[in-house]
N, C-alpha and C positions, 0 to 999 in steps of 0.2 A: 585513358579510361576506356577507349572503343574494345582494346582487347575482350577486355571484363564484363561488357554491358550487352548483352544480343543484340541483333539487328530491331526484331521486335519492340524493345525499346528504347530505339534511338529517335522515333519519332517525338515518345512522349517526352523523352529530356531534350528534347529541341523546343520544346511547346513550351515548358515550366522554362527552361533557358529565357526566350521571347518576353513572358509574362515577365521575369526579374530585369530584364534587360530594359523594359517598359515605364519602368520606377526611378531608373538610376540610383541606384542604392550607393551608388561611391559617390554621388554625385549630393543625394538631398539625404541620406541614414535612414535608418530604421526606424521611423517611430511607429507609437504603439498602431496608430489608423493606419501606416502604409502596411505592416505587417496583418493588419485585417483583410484589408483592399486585398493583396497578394494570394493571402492563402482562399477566398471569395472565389479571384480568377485562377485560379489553381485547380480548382475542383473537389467533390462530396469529400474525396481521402483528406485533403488539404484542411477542408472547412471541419471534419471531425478532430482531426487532430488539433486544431485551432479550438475546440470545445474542451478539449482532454484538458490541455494548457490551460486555459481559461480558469482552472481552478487549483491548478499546481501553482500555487504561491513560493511553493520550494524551489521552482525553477525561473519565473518569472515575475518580474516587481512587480507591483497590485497595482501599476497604469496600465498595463499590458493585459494583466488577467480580466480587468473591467473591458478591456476595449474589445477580447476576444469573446465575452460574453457575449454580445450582439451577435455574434453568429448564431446564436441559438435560435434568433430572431428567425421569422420565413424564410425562405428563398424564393425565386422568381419561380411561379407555378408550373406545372406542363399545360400544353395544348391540350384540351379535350380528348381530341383523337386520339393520339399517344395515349393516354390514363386508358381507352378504350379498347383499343391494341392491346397493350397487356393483359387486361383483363378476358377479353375474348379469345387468346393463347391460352392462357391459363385453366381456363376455367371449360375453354370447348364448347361455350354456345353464344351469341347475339347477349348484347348488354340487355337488350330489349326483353329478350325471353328469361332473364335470370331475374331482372330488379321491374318493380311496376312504374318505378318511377327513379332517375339517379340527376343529383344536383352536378349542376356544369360548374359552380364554382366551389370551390375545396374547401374546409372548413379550416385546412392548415398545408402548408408545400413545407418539409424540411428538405435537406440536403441527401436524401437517401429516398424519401416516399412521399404521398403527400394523401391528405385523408378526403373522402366524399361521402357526403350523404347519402342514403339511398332507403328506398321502400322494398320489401321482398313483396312476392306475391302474394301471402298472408296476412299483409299488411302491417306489419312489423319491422319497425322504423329501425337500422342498424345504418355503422360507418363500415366506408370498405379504404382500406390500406394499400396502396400500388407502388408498388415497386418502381421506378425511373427506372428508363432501359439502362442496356449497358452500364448502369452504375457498378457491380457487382465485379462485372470484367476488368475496368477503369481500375477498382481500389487495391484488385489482386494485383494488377499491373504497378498501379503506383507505389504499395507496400517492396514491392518486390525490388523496384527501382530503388528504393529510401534504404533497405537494406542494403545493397552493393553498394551504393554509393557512402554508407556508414561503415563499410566493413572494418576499413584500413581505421578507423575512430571508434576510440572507447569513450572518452568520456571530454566534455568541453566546460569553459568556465559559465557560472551562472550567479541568479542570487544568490542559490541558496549553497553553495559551493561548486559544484559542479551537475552534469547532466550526463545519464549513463541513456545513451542511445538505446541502441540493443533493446534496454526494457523499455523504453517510451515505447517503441515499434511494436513490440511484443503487447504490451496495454493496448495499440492503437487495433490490433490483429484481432485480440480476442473479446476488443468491442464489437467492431466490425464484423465479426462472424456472426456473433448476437444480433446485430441488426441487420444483415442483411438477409438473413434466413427466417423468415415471418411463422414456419412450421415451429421452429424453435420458440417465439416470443408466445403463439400458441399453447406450446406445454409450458411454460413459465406462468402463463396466465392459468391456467389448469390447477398448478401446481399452489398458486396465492390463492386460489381458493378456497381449496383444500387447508391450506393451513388456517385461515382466519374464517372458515365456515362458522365457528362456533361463537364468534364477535358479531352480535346486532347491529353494531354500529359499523362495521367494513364490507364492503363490497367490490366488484371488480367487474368489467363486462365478461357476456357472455360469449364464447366464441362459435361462430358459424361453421363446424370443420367440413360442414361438405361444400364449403364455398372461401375454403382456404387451403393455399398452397406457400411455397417458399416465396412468393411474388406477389401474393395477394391475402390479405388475412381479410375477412369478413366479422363482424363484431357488434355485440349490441350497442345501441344508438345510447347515452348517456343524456338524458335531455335533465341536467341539471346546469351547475357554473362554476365556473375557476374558484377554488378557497382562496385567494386572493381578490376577489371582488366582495370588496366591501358595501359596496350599494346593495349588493344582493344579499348579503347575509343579515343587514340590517334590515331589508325590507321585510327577509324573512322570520326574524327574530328570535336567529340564532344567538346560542351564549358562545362569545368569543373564544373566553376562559374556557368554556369546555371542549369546543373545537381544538382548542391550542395543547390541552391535556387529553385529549383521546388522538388525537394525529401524533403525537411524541411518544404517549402507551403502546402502540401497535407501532410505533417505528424501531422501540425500543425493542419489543419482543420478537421482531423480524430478525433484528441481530442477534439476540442474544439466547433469544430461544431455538428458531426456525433455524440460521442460520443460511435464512435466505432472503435476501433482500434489497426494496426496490432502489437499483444505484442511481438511478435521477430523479430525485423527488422535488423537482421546481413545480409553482406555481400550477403552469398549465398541465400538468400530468394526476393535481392530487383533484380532483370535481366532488361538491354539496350535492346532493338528491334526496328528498325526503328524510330529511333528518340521519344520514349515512354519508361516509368521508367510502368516497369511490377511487379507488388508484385504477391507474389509467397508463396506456404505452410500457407493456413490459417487456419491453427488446432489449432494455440493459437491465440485467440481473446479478447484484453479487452475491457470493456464496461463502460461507467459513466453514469450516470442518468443527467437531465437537470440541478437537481438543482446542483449536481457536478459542472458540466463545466459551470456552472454562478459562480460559489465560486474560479477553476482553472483561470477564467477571470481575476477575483477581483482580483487574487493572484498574478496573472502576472503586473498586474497595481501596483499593491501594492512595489513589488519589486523595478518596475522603479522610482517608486515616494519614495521609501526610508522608508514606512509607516507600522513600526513594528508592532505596536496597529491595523491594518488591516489585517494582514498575521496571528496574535495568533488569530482572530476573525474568518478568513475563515480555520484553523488550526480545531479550537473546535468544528467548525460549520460544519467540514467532519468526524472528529473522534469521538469517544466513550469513556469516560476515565475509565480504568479500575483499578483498589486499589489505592491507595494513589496519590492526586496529589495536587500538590503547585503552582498556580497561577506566584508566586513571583519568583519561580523556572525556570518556563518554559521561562516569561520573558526573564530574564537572560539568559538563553539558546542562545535563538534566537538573542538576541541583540548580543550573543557573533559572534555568529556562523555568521550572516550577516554583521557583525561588517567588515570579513574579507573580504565580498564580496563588500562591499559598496566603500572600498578603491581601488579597481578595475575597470577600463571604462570597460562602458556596454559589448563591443565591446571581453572581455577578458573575460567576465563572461562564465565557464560552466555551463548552466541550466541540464542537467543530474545530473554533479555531485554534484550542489545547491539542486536538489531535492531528491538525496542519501544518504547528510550530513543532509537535512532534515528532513527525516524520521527514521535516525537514531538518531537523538535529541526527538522526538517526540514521537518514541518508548521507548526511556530513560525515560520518563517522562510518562508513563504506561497511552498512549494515542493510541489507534488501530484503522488504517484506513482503508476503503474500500478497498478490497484487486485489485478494478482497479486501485486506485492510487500506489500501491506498483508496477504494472504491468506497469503501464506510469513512473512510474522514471526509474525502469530499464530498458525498451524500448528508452527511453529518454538518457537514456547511452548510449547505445546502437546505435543507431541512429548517436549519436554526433560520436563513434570510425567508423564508417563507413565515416561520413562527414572526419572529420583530415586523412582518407586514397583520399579523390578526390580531398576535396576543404577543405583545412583548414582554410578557408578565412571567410566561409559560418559560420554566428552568429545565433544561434537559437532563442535565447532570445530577438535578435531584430529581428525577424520576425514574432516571438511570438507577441512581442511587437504590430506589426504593424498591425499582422492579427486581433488583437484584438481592435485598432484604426478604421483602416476598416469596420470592422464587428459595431462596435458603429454610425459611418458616415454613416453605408448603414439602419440602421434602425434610422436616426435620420430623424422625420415628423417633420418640421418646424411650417406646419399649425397644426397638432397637438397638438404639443406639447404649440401653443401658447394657442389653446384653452383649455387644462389640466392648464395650468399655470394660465388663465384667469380665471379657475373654481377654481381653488384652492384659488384663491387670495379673489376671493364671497366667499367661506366658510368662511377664516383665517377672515376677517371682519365680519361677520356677527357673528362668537364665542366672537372676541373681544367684541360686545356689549353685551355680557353675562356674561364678567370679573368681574363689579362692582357686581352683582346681586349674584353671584359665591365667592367672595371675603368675600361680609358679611355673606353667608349661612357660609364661612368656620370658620371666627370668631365667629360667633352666636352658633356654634357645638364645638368649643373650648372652650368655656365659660362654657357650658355645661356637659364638659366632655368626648365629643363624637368623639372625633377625633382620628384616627386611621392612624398609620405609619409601610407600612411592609416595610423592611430591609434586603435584600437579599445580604448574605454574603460568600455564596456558591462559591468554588471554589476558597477557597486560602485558607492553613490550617493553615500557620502562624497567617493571621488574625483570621480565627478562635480561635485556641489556645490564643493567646491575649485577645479576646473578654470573654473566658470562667473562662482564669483567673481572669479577671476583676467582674465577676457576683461572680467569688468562695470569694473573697476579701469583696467584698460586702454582701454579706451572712452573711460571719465571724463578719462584722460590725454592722450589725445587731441583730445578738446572744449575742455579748458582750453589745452591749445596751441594752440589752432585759435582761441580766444579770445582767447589774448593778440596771436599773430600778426595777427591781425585788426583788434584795438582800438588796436596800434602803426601799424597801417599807414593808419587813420582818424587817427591823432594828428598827419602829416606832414601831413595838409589844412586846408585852413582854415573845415573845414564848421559850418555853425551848427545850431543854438545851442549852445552850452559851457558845460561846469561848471568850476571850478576852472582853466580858463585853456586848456581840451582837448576835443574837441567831446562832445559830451554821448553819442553813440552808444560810442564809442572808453572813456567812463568806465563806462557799465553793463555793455560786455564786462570792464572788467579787476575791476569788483565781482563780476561773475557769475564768473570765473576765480579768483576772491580764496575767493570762497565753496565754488566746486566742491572747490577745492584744498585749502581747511580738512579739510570734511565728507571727502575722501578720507582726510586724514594721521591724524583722530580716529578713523574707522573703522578705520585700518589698526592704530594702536595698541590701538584695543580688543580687536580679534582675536585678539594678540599675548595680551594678558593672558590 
């Protein structure tokens, strides 16, 4: 491996070495806490990917995914000074000269930043966001290392069949770049404003740009509470019911409309403030394209109306299929997998965890999707354990449902669409009188020879297989005629040498045709069985 791995990072795979070597992993296995522990002393790269996982149930069994949550938990804060340091680099003057007043204890330490309170000079109470040193260097490095070291590996076994490296690293990269560049979480927070300006009920902070950089974001102060504190919201006398229905409206219209939206929506990130649901920390951001959340549409419709053959359609029509795949396979997958859901009122359906089982079916069947849809199912998990802590009343899937009713109603043109209907109906006539004209061109080109049938049989490899054996068969049947017609037509001469009274060429075609013809009729019967 030294060939392969620079000098540069041989230290740090000496360091992750030690750390493993600390556990005895051949010694005591892998459970769900030591692989916590690990990835803890491993570092911020280690501790995000441990968050990534946490909710890939398609890779790892739900002891593992529960025990890597707690990474979400804090980390060990920084020193004062340190939070200081960065900020006085950054920002180019005295903490003193910038804030009137800045809290020494943090209101949160994650694995990448850690947040403070602070007064501006105008007396306007905001949170400032600091960067850990060297983190940034640390994850290039680590990513970088977790690549070579996967190169020579595609894919290993797992729960949910296997685990395609490559993409985890690649999800864990274009988290990380999200969150370690604070300029970016900046315009994201810019950007959800803009879209939900027009919603009373949402909110976002405001961001300080002349006292933000990549290392430092500066941000209005939130002085509300967790939507998971329910002491607070009953003090307050908040309707749960309606909480639980406006946080799933506006999560639903992120997807489905905006087609950008907030990818960690836990507890501490959604905050109450005067009767307004405040999203909070937009450093992970997912995004879908249009023609996405026209296919997410389809999908959701599709589910309600029971319409498997429409769900594999907007399935292949988001994903890529990568090595082998079986049509007839996936099928069945789905039919099973929905099979369970269908015997269920709407009203009971998890859509998070329909779109977890989901993608864990579709992964199985070596289909790779947009890594925003990976980010909306676990958000979509996500989301729902937030909703079962306020309102476990509150159904996603029918408001899914409805928002996409809705949204169908509010773009239906009546007058429009009658006159599209009315143009359509002048073509559909006007081609019919071209049917008889069309009819005999096609006969008149059959007659002649010229007719031409493509046959597209892509993407089911049973049938494939079927169709190849069938041509291999047919081959063979034709060699053996071509043999025997051949060995009859040496049998009229009088060519020498002979066996048995017939020339000797004329007798190895009808043995070679003897034999072809066996070995077809036993294969064919085997088949049969």
């Amino acid at each position: 491996m030294s060939h392969t791995i620079p000098n540069e990072n041989k230290k740090r795979l000496q360091e992750i070495a030690q750390i493993l070597k600390k556990y005895e992993l051949v010694k005591n296995g892998l459970s769900p806490e030591t692989l916590r522990l690990i990835l803890e002393d491993l570092g911020p790269t280690f501790v995000k990917l441990g968050q990534i996982m946490s909710k890939r149930t398609d890779i790892l069994p739900d002891a593992y995914c529960r025990e890597l949550e707690k990474l979400c938990a804090d980390s060990n804060p920084l020193p004062l000074q340190a939070v200081t340091d960065v900020i006085e680099f950054e920002l180019g003057q005295p903490v003193e000269d910038i804030f009137s007043s800045f809290e020494a204890t943090p209101l949160g330490s994650a694995s990448i930043a850690q947040v403070h309170a602070a007064t501006l000079a105008d007396g306007r109470k905001v949170v400032v966001k600091v960067q850990r040193p060297h983190v940034a260097e640390t994850m290039r490095e680590d990513i970088s290392l977790m690549r070579k070291i996967t190169r020579p590996l595609k894919f290993a076994p797992s729960a949910g069949g296997f685990v395609d490296f490559h993409m985890l690293l690649e999800e864990l990269w274009n988290v990380s770049k999200q969150e370690l560049d604070f300029l970016t979480e900046a315009r994201h927070t810019r950007q959800f404003q803009e879209n939900n300006q027009g919603i009373s009920y949402i909110s976002c902070p405001v961001i300080e740009d002349s006292l933000t950089t990549s290392r430092v974001l500066t941000m209005e102060y939130i002085d509300g509470f967790s939507i998971g504190n329910l002491q607070q919201i009953q003090a307050n006398e908040y309707d749960t019911a309606e909480i639980g229905a406006k946080l799933t409206e506006n999560y639903i219209k992120q997807v489905i409309d905006d087609g950008f939206f907030h990818a960690d929506p836990h507890q501490g990130n959604i905050m109450l403030r005067d009767g307004k649901i405040v999203w909070i920390d937009m450093g992970m951001i997912g995004t879908l394209s249009s023609h996405d959340r026209t296919l997410i549409r389809d999908a959701v419709k599709a589910v309600v109306r029971k319409d498997n053959n429409e769900i594999i359609r907007v399935i292949l029509a988001l994903g890529a299929v990568k090595g082998e795949f079986d049509y007839t396979h996936l099928y069945s997958d789905i039919d099973m997998l929905l099979g369970r859901y269908y015997s269920m009122d709407l009203k009971d359906i998890n859509l998070g965890q329909l779109l977890q089982d989901a993608v864990r079916v579709i992964s199985e069947n070596h289909i790779t999707l947009p890594p925003g849809i990976s980010m909306l199912a676990r958000g979509m998990l996500t989301i729902e354990g937030v909703l079962a802590n306020i309102s476990p009343d509150t159904n996603v899937i029918q408001i899914a449902r409805q928002h996409v009713l809705n949204d169908l109603k509010r773009n239906l043109d009546i007058k429009k669409n009658l006159e599209k209907s009315a143009q359509s109906i002048y073509v559909s006539a006007e081609k019919a009188l071209d049917i008889p004209g069309l009819t005999t061109d096609l006969l008149n080109m059959t007659l002649r020879g010229q007719t031409r049938f493509n046959l597209d049989l892509a993407g089911s490899r049973s049938l494939m297989e079927q169709f190849n054996q069938i041509i291999n068969k047919l081959i063979v049947c034709i060699i053996v005629a071509a043999l025997l017609v051949a060995s009859s037509l040496i049998c009229t001469t009088d060519m020498q040498p002979q066996t048995l009274g017939i020339p000797t060429l004329g007798f190895i075609g009808y043995v070679a045709a003897l034999i072809l013809g066996l070995l077809l009729i036993i294969t064919s019967h085997h088949r049969k069985k």
